[in-house]
Each structure stands twice: as C-alpha cells, then as structure tokens.
Residue frames relative to the residue before (quaternion, step in Angstrom):
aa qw qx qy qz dx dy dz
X 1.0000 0.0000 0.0000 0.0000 0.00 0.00 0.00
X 0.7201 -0.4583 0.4867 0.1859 3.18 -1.21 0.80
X 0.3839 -0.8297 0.4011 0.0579 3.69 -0.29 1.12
X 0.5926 0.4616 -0.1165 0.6497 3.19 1.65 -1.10
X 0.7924 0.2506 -0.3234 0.4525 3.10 0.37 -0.90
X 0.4978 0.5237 -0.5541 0.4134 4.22 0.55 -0.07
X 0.5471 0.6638 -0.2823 0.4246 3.69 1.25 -0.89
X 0.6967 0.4267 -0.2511 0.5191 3.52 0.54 -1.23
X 0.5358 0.6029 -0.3491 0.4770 3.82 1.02 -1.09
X 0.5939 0.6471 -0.2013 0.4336 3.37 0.36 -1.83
X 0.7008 0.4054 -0.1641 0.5635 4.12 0.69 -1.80
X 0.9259 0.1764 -0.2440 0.2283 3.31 0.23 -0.70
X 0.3641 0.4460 -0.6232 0.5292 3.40 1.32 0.70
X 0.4979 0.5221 -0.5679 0.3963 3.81 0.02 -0.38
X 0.6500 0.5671 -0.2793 0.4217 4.04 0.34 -1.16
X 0.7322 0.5207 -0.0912 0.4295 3.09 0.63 -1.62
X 0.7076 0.3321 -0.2803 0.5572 3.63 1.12 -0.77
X 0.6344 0.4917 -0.3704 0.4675 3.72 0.92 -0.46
X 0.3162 0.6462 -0.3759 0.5841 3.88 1.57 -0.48
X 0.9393 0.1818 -0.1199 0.2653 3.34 -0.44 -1.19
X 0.4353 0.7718 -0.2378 0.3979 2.95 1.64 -0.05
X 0.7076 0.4042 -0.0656 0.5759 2.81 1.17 -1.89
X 0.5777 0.5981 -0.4265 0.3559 3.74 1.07 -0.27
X 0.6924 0.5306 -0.2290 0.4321 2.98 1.25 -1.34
X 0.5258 0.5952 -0.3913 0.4649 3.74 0.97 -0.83
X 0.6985 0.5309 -0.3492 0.3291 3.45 0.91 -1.14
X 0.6746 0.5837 -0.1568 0.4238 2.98 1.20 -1.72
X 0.6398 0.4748 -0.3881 0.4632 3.77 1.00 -0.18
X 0.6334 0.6069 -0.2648 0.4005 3.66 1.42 -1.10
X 0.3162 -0.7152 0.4880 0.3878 3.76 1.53 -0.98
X 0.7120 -0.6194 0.0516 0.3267 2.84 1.08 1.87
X 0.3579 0.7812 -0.3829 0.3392 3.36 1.51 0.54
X 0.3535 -0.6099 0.5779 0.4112 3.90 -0.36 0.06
X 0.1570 -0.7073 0.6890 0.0212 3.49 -1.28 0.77
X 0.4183 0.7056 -0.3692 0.4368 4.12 1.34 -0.69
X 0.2636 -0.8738 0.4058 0.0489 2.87 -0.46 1.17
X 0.5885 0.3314 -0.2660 0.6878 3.54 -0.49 1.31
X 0.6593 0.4151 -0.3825 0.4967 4.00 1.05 -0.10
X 0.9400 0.0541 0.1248 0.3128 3.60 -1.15 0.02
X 0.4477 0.7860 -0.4263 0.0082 3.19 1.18 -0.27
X 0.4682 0.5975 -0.5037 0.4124 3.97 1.04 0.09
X 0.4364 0.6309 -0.4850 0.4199 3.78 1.27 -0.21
X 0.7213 0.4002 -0.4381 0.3573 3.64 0.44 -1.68
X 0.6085 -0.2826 0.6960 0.2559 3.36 -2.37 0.05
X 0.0742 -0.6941 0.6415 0.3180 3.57 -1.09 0.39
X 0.6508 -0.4435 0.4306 0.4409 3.12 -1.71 0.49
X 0.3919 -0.7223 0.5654 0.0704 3.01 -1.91 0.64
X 0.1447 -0.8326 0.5288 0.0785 3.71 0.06 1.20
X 0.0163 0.7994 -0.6003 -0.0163 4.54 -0.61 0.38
X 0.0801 -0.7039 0.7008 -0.0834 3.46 -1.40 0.86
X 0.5124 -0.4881 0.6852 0.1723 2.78 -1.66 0.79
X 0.1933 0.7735 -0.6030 -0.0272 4.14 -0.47 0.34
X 0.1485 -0.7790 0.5850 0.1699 3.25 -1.62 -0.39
X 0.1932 -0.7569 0.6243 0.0069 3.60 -1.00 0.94
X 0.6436 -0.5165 0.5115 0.2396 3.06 -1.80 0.23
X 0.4152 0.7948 -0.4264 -0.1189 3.39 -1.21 0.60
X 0.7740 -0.2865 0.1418 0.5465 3.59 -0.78 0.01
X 0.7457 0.3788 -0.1827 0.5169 3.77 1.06 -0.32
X 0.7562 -0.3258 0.2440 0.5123 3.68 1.41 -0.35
X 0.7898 -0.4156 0.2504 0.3751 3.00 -0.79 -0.69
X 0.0695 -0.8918 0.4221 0.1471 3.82 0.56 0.86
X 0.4332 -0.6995 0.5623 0.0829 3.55 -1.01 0.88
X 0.4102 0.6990 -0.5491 0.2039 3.38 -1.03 0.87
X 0.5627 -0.6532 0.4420 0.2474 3.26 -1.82 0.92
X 0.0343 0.8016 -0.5740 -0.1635 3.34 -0.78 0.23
X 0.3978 -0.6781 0.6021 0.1393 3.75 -1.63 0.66
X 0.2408 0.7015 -0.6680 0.0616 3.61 -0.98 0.05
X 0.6016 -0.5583 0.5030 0.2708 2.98 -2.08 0.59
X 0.4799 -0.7603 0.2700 0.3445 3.42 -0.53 0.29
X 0.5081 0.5908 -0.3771 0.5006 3.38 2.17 0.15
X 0.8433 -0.3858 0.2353 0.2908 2.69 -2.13 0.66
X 0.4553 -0.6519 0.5449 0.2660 3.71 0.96 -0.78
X 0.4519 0.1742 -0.7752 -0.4055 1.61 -2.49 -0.13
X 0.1892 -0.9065 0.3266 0.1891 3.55 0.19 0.30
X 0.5542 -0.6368 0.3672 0.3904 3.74 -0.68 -0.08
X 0.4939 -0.7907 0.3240 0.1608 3.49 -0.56 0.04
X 0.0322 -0.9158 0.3924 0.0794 3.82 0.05 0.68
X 0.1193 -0.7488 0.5817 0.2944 3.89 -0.30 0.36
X 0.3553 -0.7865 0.5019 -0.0578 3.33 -0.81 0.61
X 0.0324 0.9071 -0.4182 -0.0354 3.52 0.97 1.68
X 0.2418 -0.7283 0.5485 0.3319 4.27 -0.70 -0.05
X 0.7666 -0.4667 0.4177 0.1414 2.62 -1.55 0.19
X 0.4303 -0.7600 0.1814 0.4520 3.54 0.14 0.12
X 0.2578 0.7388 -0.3416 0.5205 3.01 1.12 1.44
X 0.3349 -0.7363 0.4796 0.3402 3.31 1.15 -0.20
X 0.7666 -0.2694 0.2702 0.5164 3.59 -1.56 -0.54
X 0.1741 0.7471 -0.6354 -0.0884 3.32 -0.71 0.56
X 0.7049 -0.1895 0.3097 0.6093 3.74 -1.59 -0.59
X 0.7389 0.4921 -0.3803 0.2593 3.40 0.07 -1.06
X 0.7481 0.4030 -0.1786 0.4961 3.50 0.74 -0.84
X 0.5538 0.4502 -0.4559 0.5318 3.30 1.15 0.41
X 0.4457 0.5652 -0.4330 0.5426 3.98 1.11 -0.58
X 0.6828 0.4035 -0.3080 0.5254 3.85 0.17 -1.56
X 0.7334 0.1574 -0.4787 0.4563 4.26 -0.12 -0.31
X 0.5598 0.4457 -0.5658 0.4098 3.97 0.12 -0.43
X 0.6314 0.5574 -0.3892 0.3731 4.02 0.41 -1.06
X 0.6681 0.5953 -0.2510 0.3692 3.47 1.32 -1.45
X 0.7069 0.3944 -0.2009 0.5517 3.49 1.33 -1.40
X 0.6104 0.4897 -0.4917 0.3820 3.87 0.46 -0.20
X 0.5549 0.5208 -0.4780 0.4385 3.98 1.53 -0.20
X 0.5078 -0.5994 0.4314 0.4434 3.76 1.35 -0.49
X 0.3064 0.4730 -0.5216 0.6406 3.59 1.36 2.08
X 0.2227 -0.5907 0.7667 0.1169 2.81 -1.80 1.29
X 0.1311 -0.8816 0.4519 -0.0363 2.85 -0.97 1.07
X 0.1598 0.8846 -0.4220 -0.1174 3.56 -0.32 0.42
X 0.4271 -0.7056 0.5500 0.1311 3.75 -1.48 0.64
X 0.0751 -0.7769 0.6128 0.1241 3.39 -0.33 1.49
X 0.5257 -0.5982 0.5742 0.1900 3.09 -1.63 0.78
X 0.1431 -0.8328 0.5160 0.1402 3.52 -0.62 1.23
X 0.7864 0.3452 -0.3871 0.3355 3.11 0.38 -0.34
X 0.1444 0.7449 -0.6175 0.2072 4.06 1.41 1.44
X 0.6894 0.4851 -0.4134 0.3442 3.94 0.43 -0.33
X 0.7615 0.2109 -0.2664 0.5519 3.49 1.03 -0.30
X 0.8417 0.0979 -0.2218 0.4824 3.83 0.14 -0.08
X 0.7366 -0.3547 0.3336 0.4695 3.91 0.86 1.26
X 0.4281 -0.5611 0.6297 0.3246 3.64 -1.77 0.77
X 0.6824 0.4210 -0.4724 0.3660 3.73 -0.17 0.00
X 0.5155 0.6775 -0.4753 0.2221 3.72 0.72 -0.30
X 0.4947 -0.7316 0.4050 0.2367 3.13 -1.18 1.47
X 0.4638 -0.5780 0.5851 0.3294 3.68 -1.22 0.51
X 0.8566 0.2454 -0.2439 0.3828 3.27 -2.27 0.68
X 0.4424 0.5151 -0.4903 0.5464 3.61 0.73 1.24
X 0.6408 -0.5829 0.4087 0.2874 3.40 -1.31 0.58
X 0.5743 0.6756 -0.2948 0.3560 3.34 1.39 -0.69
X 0.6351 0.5060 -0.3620 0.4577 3.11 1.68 -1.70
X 0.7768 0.4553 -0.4007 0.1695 3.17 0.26 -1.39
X 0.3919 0.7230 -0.4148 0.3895 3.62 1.45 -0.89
X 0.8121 0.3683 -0.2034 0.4043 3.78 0.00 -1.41
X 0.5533 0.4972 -0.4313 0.5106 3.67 1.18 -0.58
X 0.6022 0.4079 -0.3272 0.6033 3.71 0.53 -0.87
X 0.6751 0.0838 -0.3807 0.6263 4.24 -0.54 0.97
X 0.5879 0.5392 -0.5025 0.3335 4.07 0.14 0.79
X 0.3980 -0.7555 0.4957 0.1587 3.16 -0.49 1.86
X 0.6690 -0.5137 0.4105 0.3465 3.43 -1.55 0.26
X 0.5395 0.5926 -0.3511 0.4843 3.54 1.47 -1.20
X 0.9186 0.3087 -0.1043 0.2235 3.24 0.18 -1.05
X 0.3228 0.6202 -0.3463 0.6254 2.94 2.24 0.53
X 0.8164 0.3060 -0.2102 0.4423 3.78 0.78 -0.81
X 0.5245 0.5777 -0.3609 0.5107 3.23 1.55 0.33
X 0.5886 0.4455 -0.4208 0.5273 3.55 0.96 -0.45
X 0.5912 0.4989 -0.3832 0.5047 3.68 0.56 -1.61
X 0.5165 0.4680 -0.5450 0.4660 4.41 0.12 -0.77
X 0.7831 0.4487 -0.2424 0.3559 3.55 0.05 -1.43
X 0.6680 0.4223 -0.3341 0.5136 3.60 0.79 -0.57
X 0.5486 0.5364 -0.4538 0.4532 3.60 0.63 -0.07
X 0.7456 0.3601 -0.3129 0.4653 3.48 0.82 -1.20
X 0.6292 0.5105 -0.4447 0.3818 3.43 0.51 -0.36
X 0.5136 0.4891 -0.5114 0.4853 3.93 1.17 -0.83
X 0.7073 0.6030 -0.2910 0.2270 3.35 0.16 -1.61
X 0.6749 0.4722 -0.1677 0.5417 3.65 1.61 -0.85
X 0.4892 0.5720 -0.4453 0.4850 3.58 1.39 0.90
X 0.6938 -0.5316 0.4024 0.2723 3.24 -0.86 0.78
X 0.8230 0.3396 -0.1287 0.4368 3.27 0.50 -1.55
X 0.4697 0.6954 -0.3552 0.4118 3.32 1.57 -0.09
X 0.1663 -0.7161 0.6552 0.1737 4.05 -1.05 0.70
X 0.3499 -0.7743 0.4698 0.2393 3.36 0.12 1.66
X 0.8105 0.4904 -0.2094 0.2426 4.04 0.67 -0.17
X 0.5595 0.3623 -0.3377 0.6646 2.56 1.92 0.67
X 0.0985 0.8215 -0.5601 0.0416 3.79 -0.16 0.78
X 0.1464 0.7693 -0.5942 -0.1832 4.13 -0.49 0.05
X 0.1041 -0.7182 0.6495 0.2268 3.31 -1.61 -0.41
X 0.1960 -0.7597 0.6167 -0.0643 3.19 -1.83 1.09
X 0.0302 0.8637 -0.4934 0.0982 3.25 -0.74 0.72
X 0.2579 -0.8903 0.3701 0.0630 3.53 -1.28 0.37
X 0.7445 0.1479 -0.0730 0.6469 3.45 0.18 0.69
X 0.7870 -0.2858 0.0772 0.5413 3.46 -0.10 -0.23
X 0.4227 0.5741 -0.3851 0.5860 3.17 1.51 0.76
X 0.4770 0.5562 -0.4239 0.5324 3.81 1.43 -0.54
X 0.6483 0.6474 -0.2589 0.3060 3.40 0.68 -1.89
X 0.7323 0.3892 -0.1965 0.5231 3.27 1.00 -1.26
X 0.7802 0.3596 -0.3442 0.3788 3.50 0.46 -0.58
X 0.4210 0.4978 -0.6189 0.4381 3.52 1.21 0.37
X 0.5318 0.5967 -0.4203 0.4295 3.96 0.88 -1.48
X 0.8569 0.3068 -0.1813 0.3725 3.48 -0.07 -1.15
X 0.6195 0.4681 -0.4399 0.4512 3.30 0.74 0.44
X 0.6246 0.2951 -0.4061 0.5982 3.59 1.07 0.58
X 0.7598 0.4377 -0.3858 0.2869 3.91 0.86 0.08
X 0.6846 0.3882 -0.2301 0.5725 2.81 2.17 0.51
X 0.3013 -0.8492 0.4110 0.1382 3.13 0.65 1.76
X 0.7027 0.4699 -0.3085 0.4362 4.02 1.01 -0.46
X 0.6289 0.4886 -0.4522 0.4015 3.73 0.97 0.39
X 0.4826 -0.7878 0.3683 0.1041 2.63 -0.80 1.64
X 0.7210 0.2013 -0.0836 0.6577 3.91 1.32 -0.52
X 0.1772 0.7277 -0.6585 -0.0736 3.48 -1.11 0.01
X 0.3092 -0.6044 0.7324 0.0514 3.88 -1.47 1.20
X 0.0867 -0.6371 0.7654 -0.0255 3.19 -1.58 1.38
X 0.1448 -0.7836 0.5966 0.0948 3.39 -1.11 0.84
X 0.7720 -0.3175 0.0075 0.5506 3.65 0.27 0.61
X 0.0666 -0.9010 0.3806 -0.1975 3.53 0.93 1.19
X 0.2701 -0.7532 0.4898 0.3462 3.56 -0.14 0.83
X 0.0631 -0.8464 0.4904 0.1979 3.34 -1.57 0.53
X 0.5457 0.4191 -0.3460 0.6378 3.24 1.37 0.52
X 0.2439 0.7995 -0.5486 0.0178 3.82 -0.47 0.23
X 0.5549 -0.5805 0.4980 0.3272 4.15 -1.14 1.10
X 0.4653 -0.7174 0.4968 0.1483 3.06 -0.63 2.19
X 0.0083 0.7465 -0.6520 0.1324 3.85 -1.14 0.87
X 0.5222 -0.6067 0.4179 0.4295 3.82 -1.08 0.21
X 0.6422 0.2698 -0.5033 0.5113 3.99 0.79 0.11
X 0.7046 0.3569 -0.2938 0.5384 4.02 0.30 -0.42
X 0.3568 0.7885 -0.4951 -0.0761 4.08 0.50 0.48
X 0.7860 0.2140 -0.3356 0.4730 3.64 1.12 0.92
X 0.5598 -0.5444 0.5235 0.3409 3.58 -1.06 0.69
X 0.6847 -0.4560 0.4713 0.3180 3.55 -1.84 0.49
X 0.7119 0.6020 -0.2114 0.2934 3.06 1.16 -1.36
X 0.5811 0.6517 -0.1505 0.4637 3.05 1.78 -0.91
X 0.7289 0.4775 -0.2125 0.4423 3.36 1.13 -0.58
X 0.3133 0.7690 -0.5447 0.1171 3.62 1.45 -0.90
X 0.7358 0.4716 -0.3582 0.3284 3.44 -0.15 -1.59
X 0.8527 0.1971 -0.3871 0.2902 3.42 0.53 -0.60
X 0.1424 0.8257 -0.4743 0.2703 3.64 0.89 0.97
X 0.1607 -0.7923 0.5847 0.0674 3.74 -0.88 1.11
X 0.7933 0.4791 -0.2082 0.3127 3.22 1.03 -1.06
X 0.4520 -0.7356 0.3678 0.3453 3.34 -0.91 0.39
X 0.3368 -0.7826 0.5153 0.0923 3.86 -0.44 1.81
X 0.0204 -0.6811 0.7302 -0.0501 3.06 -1.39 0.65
X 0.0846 -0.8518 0.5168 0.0179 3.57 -0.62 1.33
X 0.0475 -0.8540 0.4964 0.1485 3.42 -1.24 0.33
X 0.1596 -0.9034 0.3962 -0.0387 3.57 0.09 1.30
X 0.1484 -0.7510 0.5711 0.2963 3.95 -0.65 -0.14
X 0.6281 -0.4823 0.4272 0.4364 3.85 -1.21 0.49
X 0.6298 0.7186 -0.0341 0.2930 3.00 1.19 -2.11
X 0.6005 0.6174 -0.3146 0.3992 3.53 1.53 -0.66
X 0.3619 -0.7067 0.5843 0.1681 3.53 -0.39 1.37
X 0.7156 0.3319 -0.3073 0.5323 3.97 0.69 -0.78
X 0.8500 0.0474 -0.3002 0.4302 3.57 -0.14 -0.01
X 0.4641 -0.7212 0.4451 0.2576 3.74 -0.89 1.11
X 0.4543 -0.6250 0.5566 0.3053 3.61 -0.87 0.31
X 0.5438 0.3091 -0.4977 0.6009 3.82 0.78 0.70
X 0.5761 0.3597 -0.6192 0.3941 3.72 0.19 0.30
X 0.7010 0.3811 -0.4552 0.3953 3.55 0.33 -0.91
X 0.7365 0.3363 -0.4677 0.3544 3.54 0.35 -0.26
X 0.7841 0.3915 -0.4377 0.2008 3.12 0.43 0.22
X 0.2442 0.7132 -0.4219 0.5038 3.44 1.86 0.85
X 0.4191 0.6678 -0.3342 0.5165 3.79 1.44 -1.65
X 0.9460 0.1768 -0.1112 0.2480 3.38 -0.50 -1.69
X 0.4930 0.6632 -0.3519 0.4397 3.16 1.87 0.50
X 0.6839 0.4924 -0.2278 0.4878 3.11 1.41 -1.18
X 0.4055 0.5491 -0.3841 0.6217 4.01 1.69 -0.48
X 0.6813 0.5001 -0.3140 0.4325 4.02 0.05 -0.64
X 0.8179 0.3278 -0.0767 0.4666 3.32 1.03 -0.86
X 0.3645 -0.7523 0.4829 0.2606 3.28 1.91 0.26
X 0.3714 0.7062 -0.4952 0.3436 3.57 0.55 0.77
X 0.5156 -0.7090 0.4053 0.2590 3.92 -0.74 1.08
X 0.3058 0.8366 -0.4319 0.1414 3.59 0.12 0.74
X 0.0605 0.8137 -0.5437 -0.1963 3.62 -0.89 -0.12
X 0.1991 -0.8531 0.4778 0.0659 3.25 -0.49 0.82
X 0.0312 -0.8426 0.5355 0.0466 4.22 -0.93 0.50
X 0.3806 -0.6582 0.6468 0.0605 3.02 -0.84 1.41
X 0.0410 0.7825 -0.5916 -0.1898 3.81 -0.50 0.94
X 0.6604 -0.6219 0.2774 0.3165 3.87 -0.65 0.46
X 0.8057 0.0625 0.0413 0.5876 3.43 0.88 -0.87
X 0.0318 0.8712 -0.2356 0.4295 2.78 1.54 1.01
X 0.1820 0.6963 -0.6897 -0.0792 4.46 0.17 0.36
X 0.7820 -0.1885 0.4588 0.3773 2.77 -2.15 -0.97
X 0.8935 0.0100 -0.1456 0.4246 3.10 -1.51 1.26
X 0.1590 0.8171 -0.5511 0.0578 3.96 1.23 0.69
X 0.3482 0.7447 -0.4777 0.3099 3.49 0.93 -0.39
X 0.8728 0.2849 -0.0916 0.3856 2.96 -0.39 -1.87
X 0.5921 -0.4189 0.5757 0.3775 3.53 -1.11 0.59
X 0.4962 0.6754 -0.5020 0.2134 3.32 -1.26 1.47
X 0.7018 -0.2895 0.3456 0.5516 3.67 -0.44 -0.87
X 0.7717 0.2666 -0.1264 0.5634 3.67 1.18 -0.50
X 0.0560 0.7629 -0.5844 0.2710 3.52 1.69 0.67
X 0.3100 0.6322 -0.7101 0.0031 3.61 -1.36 0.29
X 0.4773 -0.7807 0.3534 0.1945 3.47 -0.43 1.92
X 0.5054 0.7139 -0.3090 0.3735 3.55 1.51 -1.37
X 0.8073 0.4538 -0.1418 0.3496 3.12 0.44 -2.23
X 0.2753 0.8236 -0.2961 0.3978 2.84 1.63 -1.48
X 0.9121 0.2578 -0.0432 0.3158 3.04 -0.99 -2.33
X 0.6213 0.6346 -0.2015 0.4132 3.38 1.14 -1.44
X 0.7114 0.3746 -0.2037 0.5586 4.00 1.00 -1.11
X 0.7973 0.2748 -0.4345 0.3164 3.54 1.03 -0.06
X 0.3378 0.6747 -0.4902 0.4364 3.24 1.40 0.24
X 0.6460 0.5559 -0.3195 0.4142 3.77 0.84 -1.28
X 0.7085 0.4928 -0.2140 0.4575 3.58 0.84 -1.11
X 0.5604 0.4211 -0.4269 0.5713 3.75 0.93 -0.42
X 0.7167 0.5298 -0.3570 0.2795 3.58 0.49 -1.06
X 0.7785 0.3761 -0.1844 0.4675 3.17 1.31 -1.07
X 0.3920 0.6702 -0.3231 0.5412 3.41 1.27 0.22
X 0.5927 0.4900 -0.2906 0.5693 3.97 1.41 -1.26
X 0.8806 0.3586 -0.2097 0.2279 3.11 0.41 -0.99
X 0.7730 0.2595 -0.2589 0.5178 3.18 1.18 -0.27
X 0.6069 0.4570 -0.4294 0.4883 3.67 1.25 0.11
X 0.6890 0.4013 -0.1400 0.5870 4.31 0.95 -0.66
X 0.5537 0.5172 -0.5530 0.3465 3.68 0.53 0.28
C-alpha cells in the first residue's frame, strides 16, 4: 500500500470523526456552539428565576423575577398580569424577557389582599384584582421598580414596562405615572374605561403626561376593547407628539398572545418580535 496515500486515509477519517463529533456536541446544545473560544455571542444566556419579596406601602408585595445569569449590566423590565394574577404564562413572558438579556420582574397584584405568594388563575385572584384601585396598582408597580433597580445586574437607567389585559391598562397608566421609564409595551390594554372611584381615569386621559416610549398591540377581533378606542388613544398620542407605534391586528381577539381560545400564532409571533425590537431600541441603545 501506498504510504501517502494510507496517510491521507489515516487524515481524513480523523476529519470525519472530529466532523461528527462536533455535530453531535452541537446537536445536544440546540444548535448553539459550546467550543470554546468559538462564537460565544451566538450562545443564549442562561436564565436564573425566583420567587422574591419587597416592601410596600400595603405590605408585603410578591413577585417573580428573571435574569440572565451574567454579570450584566442589563436593562430592566416590569412585567404586568393579567387579571389572573401570576400565572405559568407570565412567568414564560419574564424567563422569555431575560433569555433576550432583561431582568425582569412580575409584581404580584393581588399581595395586598390575598398575601405575596398567592397563586395566579383561581377565582380568588381574579375577584381581588376586580376591587384593585389604580393608586394602589401603581404603588406596588413604584415598588417593583425600586426593588428591580436595587439588583446588581440591573442598569438602573433604562427601566420598561409591559403588560396585558388589564395589565396593558396599567402599563399604559403607568407609563405616564412613572416619568423615569424609559419604554412601555401594551398588549391589548383598555384605553377608554367607565370612570369609578378604583378606575377614576381612562389611559386616554393621561397621554400628555406620558414619558415613555409606547408600543401597542391590539386585535380588530377584540369584542372588549373597540378599535375606535385604540384609534382614538392613536390620535391623542399624535396630538401630543408622543413616540408611539401602535397595531391593529385583523382577526385578531382579546388576549391573542397567550395560548388559548383566542391564540392567534401570526399576531402572537409578529407583536412579540415587535416588543423585543422595540425594547432593543430604546431600552439597549
């Protein structure tokens, strides 16, 4: 046999097994590089969550928090629910929030009347969110800000907040009662709402004083909020020369987001792509 050529044989099964080697490593990681000294701005950073608790003007407030598992610094997210309290879902949305490289945390509204550990998606939560005043919805959220803001890994000067369902409601509210958040994400968020001592002013009512930059996401399809409220929030926030973008999805209901009866995968995919995007830009620039 050929000396050179038993050699060349010899080299390339070597290739071929180091090929497959490295495929497989890949294929176990979920196609990330793991090789060290290769690619590493490719990986995802690990994601670390807690239950936590903070002080507030009502007691003790409950909430989840997310973070990357590096050193930071990182931006901040508040993280409103639905009127459902904490559930699985809104823990997925912070862990989703901190694998983009956001720490992120979810205050638990309903810690003043049934305790910071109460679970989400029980009749109980939804009961106490329904008697939760605005004051005291934006006092807890005040406190979760300071408590994100007192993490290490946290860049106290970029903070946003986002929210859904009557968590939209609030984070449109709380993006004009909190003059230092720099972004804020509404997911189908009332903006017009029947004036009452716990609800005594509409989103709509507040625009002017709004700092943050809003990005909404709405469906045509929503039987609870009308598509003349969002436009006419649109032509309030245009009046007020205020940074915003807003989307009207077509077939689109209430709460399409979340995996459910009103799932819509498109809108879904399309509004969270919009929120990471707009979240880069004004919370990581």
């Amino acid at each position: 046999m050929d000396i050179n050529h038993q050699s060349w044989d010899k080299k390339e099964s070597l290739s071929r097994r180091m090929f497959l080697k490295v495929v497989g490593w890949l294929t176990l990681t979920g196609g990330t590089w793991k090789i060290p000294g290769i690619a590493h701005s490719q990986e995802k950073p690990d994601v670390q969550s807690e239950n936590v608790r903070f002080e507030g003007q009502g007691g003790t407030v409950g909430g989840y928090l997310s973070k990357p598992a590096g050193k930071g610094p990182y931006p901040g997210v508040i993280v409103i629910h639905e009127n459902r309290a904490i559930t699985d879902y809104i823990r997925n949305v912070n862990r989703n929030l901190a694998k983009e490289g956001y720490v992120s945390l979810a205050v638990n509204l309903v810690s003043r009347s049934l305790g910071p550990d109460y679970p989400g998606d029980t009749d109980e939560a939804r009961e106490a969110l329904g008697k939760l005043s605005d004051a005291d919805a934006m006092a807890d959220l005040d406190v979760g800000v300071e408590y994100l803001k007192k993490q290490p890994v946290v860049f106290t000067n970029s903070i946003g907040c986002m929210g859904f369902c009557m968590g939209g409601r609030f984070s449109l509210l709380f993006a004009a009662h909190r003059k230092d958040l720099k972004a804020a994400v509404v997911f189908y968020g009332r903006t017009i709402n029947k004036i009452t001592p716990l609800q005594p002013k509409s989103p709509i009512d507040v625009v002017p004083e709004m700092k943050a930059m809003l990005l909404g996401n709405y469906g045509a399809a929503d039987a609870a909020i009308p598509v003349d409220d969002v436009k006419k929030l649109e032509e309030e926030l245009k009046k007020n020369n205020k940074v915003f973008d807003m989307k009207i999805y077509p077939e689109a209901k209430h709460a399409f987001h979340r995996e459910g009866p009103n799932y819509h995968p498109e809108a879904a995919k399309d509004s969270w792509k919009r929120t990471l995007d707009w979240f880069a830009k004004y919370l990581k620039k």
